[in-house]
N, C-alpha and C positions, 0 to 999 in steps of 0.2 A: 507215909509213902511205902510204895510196896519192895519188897528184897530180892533182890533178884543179882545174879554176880553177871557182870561186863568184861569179859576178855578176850584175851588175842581171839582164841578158836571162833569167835562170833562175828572175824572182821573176812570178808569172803573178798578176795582180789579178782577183778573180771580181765582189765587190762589196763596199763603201763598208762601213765601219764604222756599226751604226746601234742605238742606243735600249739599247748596252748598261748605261750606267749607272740607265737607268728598269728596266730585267727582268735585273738581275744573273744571277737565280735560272735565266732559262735559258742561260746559258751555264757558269756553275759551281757550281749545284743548289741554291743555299742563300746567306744571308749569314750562317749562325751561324760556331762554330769550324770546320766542315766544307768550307764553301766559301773561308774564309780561307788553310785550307791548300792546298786547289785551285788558287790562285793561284802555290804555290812550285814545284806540281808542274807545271804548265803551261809552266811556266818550266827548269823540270829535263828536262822532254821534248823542247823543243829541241836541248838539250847531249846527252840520249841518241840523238836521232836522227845527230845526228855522230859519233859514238861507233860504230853501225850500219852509219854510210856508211864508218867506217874511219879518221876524223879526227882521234878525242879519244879519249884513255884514263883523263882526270882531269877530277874534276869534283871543286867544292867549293862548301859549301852553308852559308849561315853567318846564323845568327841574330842581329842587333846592337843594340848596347846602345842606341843612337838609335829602335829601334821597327821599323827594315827589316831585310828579307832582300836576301841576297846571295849571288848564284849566279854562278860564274866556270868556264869551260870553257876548253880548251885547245884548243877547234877550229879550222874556218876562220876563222872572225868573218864573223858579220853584212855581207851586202856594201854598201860606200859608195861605191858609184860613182852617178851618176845615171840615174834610172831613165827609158829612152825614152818610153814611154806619160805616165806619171805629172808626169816632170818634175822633181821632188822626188827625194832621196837615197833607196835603195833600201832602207837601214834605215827612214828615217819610214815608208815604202808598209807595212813588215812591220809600225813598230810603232802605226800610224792605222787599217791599214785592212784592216777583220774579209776571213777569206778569201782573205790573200795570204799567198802562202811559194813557198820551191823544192819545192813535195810535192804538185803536182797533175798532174805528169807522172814516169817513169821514170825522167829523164836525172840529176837533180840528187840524188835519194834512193829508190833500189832498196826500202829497207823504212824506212817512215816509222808511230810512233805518232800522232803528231798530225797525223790525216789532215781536218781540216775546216780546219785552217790559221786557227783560231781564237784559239790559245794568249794570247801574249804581245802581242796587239793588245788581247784582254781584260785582261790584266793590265794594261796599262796604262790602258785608259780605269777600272778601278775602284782605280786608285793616285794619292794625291794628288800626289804625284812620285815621277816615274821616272827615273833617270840609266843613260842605258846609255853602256858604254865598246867598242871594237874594236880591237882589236890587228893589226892586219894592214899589209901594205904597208910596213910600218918604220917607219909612225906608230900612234901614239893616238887615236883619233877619239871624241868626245863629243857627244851630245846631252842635254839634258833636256825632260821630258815632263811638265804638271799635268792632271790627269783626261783623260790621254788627250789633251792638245792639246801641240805644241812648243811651250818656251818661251824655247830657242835653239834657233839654227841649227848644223847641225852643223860640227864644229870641229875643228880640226888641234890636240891639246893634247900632242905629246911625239912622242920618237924612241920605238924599240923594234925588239929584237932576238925577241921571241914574238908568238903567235897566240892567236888566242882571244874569247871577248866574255866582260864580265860586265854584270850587270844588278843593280841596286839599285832595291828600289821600298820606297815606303811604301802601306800599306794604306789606303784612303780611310777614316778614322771615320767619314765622315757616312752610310755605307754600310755598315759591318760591327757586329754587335752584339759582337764582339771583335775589337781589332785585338794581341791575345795569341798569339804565335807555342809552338805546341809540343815541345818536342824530342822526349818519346818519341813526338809524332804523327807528326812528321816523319823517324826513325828508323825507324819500322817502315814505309813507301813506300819510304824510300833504300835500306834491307838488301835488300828485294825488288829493285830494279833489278838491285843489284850481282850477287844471284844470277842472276838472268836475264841479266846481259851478263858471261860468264866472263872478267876480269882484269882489270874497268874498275872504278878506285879512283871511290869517293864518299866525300867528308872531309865529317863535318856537325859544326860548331861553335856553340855557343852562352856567345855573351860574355857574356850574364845569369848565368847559373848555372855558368858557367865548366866547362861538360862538353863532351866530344868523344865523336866515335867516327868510326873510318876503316873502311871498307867496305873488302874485296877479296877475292873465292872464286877461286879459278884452277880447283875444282872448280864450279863455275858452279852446273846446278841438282843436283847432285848432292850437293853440299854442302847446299842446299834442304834437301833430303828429308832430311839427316843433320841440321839443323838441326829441321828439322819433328820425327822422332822422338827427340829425344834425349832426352826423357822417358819412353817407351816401352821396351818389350825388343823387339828387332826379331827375325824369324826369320832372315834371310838378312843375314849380318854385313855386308855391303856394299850399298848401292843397285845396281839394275841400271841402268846407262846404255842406251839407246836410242839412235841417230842416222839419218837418214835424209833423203830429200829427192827431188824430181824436181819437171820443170817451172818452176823458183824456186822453188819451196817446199820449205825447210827445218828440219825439227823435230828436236825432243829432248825424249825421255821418259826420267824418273826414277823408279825405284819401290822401294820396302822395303813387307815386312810384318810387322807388329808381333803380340804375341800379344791385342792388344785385339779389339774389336771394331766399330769404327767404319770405315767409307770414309771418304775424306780424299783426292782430284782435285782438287786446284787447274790451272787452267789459261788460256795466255794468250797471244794475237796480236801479235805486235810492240812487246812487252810493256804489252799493256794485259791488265788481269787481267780475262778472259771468264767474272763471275761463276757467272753461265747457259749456262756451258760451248758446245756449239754441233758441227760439224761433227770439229775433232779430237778431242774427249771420244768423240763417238759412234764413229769410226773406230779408236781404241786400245780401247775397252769393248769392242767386236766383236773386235778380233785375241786380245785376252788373256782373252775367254772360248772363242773356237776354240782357242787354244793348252792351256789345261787342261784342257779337257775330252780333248782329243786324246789328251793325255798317260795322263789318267786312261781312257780304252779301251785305248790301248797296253799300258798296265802291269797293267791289270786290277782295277783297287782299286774296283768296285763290288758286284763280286761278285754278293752275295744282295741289295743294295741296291736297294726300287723307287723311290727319289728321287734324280733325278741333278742334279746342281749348278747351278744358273739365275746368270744375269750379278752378280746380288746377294750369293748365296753365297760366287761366285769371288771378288768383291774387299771379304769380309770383312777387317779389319786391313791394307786396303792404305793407302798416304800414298807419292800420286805426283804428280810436276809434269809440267805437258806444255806447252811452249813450241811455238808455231811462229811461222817469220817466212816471209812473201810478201809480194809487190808492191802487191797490189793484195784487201786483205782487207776482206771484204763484213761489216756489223752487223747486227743485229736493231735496229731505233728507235735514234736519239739517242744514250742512253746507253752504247751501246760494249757490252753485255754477252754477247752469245751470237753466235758465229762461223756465216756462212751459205756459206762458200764450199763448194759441194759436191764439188768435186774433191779439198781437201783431207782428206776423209775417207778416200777409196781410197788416196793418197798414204800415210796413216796406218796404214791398216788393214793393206796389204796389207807395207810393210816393215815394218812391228811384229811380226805375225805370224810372219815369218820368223826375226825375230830373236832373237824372246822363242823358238821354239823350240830354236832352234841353242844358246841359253841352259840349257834345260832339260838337253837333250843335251848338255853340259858340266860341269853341275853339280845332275848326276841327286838329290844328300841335299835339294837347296834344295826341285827340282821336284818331291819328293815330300812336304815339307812342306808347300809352298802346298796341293797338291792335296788331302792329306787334311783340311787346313784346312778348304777348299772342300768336301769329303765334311760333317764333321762340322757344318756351318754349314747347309748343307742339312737336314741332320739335326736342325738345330734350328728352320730354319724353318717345317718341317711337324710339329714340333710347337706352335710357337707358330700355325699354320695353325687348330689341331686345336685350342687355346684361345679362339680366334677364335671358330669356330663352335661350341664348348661357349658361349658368353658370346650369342653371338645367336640359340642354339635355346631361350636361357635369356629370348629378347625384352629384353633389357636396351640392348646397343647401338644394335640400328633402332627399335624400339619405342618408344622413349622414355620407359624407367626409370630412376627416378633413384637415388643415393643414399641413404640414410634420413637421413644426418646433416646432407643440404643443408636449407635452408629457402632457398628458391628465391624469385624476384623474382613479381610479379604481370604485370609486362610482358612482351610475348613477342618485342619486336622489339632485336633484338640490335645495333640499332646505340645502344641508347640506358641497355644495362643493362651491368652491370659485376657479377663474383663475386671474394668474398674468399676466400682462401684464410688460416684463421687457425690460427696455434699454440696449439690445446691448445682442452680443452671450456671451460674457463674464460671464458679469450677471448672465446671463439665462441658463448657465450650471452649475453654482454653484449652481443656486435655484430650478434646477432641482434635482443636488444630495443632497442639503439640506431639501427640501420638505417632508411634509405628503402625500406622494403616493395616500393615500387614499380616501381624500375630498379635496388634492389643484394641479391643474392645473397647466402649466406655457408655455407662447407664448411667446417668443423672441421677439423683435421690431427690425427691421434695418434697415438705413439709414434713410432718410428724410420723417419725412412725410407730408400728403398731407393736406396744409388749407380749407380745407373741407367749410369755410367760405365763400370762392371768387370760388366754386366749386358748377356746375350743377351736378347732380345727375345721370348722365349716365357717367362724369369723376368718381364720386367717386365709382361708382361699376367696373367700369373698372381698379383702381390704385392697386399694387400689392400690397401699403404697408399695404391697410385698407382692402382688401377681409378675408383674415387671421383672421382679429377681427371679421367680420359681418361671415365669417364660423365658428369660434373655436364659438362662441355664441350663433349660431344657430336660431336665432331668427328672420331673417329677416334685412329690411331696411327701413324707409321712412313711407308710406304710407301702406306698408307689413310687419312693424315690427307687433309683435304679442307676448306680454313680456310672454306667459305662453309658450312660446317655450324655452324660456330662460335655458340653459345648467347649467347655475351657478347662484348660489344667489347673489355672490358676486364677482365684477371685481373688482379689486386692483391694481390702477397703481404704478410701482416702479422704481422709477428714480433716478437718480445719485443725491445729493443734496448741485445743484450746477446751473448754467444760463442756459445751454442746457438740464438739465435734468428740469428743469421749463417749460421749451420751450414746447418741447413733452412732458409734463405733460396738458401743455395749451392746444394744439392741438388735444391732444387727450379728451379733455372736449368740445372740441368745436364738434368734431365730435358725440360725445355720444346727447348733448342737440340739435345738430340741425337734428341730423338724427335717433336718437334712445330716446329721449326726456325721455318716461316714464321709462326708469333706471335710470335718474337723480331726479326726478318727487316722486319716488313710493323710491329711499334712496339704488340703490344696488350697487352705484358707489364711489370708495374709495380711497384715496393717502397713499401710503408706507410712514413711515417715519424713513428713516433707520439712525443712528445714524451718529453725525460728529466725535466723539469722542472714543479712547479706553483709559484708564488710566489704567494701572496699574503697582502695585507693589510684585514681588514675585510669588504667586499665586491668591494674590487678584486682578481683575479686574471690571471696571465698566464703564458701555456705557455711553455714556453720548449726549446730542443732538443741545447744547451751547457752547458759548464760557463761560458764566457764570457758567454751571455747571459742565464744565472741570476744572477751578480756584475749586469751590467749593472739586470736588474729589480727587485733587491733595492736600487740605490740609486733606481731614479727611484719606489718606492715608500716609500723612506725611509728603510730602514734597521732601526730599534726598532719591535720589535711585526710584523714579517713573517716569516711561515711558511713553508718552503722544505717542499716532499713530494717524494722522490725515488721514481721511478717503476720499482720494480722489473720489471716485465712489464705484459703487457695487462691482465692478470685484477686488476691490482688498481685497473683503472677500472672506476667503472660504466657505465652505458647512455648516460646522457648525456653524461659525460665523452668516452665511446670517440666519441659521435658530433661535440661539437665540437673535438677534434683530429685524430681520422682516418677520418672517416668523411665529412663534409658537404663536399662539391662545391669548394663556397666557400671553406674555410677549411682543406684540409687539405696537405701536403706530398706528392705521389708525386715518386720516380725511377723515369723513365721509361728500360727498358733498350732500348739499342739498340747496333746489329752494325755498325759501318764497317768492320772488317776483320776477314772470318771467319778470318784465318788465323795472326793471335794470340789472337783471339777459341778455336780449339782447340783452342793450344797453352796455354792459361790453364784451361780447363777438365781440358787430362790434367794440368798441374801439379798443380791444387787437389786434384783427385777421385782420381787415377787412382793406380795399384800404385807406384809409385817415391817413395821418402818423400823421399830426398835433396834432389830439388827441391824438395818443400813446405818443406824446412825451409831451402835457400836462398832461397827467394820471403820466408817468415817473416821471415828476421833481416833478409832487405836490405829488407823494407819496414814494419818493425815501427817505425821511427820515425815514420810517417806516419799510423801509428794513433792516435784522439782518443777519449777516454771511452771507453775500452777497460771493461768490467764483471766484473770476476774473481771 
């Protein structure tokens, strides 16, 4: 590792720590589970910014059975010497006061994630204690912190022959509506580090549940990608590696293609994951749509073809990562999502290009797979092109025809109505007489629908059972969805709750995230949860949605003389029933789905959905204990 001294003089103050415990929400988006974990990661981007700079190879992340997390790095440690300006120890300026770090100039950290230098000044004013330790110097150095205030001074507490800092915090309750630490939330953050920083171990323990896992790819993101498909059949046995750089700026792209049919570009800045892609997405989408098409005039594989391959076609069944690190990388707004450096796109384009060539030229059977991939994908897009405008010379998509099996709301203003999507006509005629006419919709489903998964996009406008969803919604499809056309605020799936009403509950999520993405994305997509249970006795009754909370109703109504109904499907409610357990505002249960992390979020949908049964049927057994009122 390289030598280099860390101190005060390197910690630059901008401004004062202020009002983060009144606006949590704008420094770590949330105080649900979301923002709880935010706090570890804040915390963990320190240790990877050393890690970057060449200091730390090990990190370790550890859930404890007292309520806190513990994060321990092997770096330089936090510096404790005193700080000129401030006066104070250089660690309190880092952990008091919002906007100080070594990361607002070049000297101290070449490529830095946590460039607002917010981190673990927030973490701490939202921890009701904080104890940070440093290793450096040959001592142990200690402080503690309550919401963000010292509540010693820092302290000479031991010899030592290592480096490093760790941090222990507790979560403020009076602040977090959980202070419940996750391991597989916090597993699938740390796996992604690891891949992103090739050799640098991450140890995540959790002393509750007495589970581990130790992070380490020496394949970096190339392991990624082999991770990403290993549910898939891939075409090109290996990922292609990418590397390149000028200027500072150095990147890595990873790619395989699968024989699905989904894109899949994850990408990301100094390892922050640039959901909204940005400057390298667009400069690698440009090289490796010049590189195949190249290929496909050289070779001639168009022939009699009048459709020639568009950027869309070309990265049918691709799943690639694309990392870059630079100095000094520019965001779109606050939240870190979309890369604005323009330079790093020529950077990209221009060695990508090259190299994905030199590629093809090497391993001519691959380059002729992707390409005719690319042919035939084309080939399907103009015929789904060709379904398009069959469907709206038919007036059905612009026009505004509906379904026959909707019975549509009376309201027309979409931010105040919501459509059911129900299982079976059954259902769906009771939830029609049971309904608020006024702001709730309701579409029947029937028969089988279609795995939209292992489905081209000119099948899936063509299928009778999905045209119904993509009309009553109005919105479009694909690359034409357009969420402000959006009929309803809120889709609400409502299934029998039982194995086949899961099934089409499944199915229809897989259609909504692979074809309609920002309703799952943007929060408008929802599950019914209509009750298993009726108990009652006399005139009292009560829903109930367990088998525990049927025991429970059966004694606080007595016992002798109560009648338990178990609810085999919807259909065997009537109007009124469907509307006071799943239907009224007031009184009913939704799950609301939503996407923190689209990138086990696709890997769970090719498990569930897609051609390889192996994995469903490992996903099945290892989580088959976890299943409640399972209905056989």
């Amino acid at each position: 590792m390289s030598e280099t001294n860390y101190s005060a003089s390197d910690i630059k103050v901008l401004k004062g720590l202020e009002a983060v415990r009144k606006r949590p929400s704008m420094y770590i988006g949330g105080t649900t589970e979301r923002g709880l974990h935010h706090l570890v990661y804040e915390v963990v981007d320190n240790s990877i910014d050393e890690a970057l700079a060449g200091f730390c190879d090990k990190i370790s992340v550890t859930i404890c059975a007292d309520g806190s997390v513990e994060v321990v790095d092997n770096g330089r440690g936090i510096p404790v010497d005193m700080h000129k300006e401030m006066k104070i120890p250089a660690i309190q300026v880092v952990m008091t006061v919002l906007h100080a770090g070594g990361k607002f100039d070049n000297k101290t950290y070449k490529v830095s994630g946590g460039l607002h230098g917010v981190g673990v000044s927030v973490v701490n004013a939202l921890s009701s204690l904080l104890i940070a330790k440093v290793y450096k110097n040959g001592k142990i150095y200690r402080q503690k912190y309550e919401c963000g205030i010292p509540s010693t001074k820092l302290e000479i507490v031991g010899e030592t022959t290592r480096q490093g800092t760790i941090i222990k915090f507790f979560p403020d309750k009076d602040i977090f509506e959980t202070v419940e630490f996750s391991f597989d939330y916090l597993s699938t953050r740390l796996r992604e580090l690891a891949f992103l920083n090739r050799g640098l171990q991450i140890v995540l323990k959790d002393e509750i549940s007495e589970r581990s896992h130790d992070f380490k790819y020496e394949g970096g993101i190339v392991s990624f990608v082999e991770y990403l498909n290993e549910n898939k059949k891939p075409l090109n046995a290996k990922p292609i590696l990418i590397e390149g750089g000028k200027d500072g700026i150095m990147f890595e792209i990873a790619l395989q293609y699968n024989e699905g049919y989904q894109e899949k570009i994850f990408t990301f800045a100094n390892n922050i994951n640039t959901i909204e892609g940005g400057t390298h997405l667009s400069g690698f989408k440009s090289a490796l749509t010049r590189a195949v098409n190249s290929y496909i005039k050289q070779e001639n594989l168009l022939k009699n073809e009048k459709t020639s391959p568009g950027g869309d076609d070309i990265r049918e069944g691709i799943v690639a990562v694309i990392s870059v690190k630079l100095p000094d990388p520019q965001f779109e707004g606050q939240t870190k999502t979309k890369l604005q450096n323009s330079n790093v796109e020529s950077v990209v384009n221009s060695n990508a290009y090259e190299k994905i060539n030199v590629f093809f030229e090497e391993n001519p059977a691959v380059a002729r797979q992707i390409a005719m991939k690319s042919i035939n994908a084309a080939r399907s897009r103009e015929a789904a092109r060709k379904a398009r405008d069959l469907t709206r010379r038919k007036s059905v998509l612009e026009s505004g025809s509906l379904p026959g099996k909707l019975a549509d709301c009376t309201s027309k203003d979409p931010n105040e109505t919501e459509i059911f999507l129900v299982e079976g006509d059954s259902a769906g005629g009771s939830a029609k007489q049971g309904r608020d006419r006024y702001i709730q919709a309701v579409l029947p489903l029937w028969g089988k629908m279609l795995n939209t998964e292992k489905a081209r996009m000119d099948k899936v406008l063509n299928n009778d059972k999905i045209q119904p969803i993509i009309l009553a919604l109005g919105a479009g499809i694909g690359e034409d969805f357009d969420i402000t056309r959006l009929r309803y605020n809120r889709i609400i799936i409502m299934a029998d709750a039982d194995v086949d009403g899961a099934h089409i509950a499944t199915l229809l999520l897989t259609f909504f995230y692979r074809y309609m993405l920002p309703l799952v994305m943007e929060g408008h997509v929802y599950i019914a949860k209509p009750p298993l249970f009726l108990v009652r006795k006399g005139k009292s009754k009560i829903y109930v949605y367990t088998e525990e909370e049927r025991d429970q109703a059966v004694a606080k109504l007595g016992g002798t003389g109560v009648i338990i109904q178990r609810y085999k499907g919807l259909g065997e409610m009537n109007p009124d029933q469907l509307w006071e357990t799943t239907l009224d505002p007031e009184k009913r249960l939704l799950m609301s789905i939503k996407v923190d992390d689209a990138i086990e979020a696709d890997r769970m949908f090719t498990i569930l959905m897609g051609d390889e049964v192996e994995p469903r049927r490992n996903f099945i057994q290892a989580n088959a204990k976890y299943v409640k009122n399972l209905d056989i």
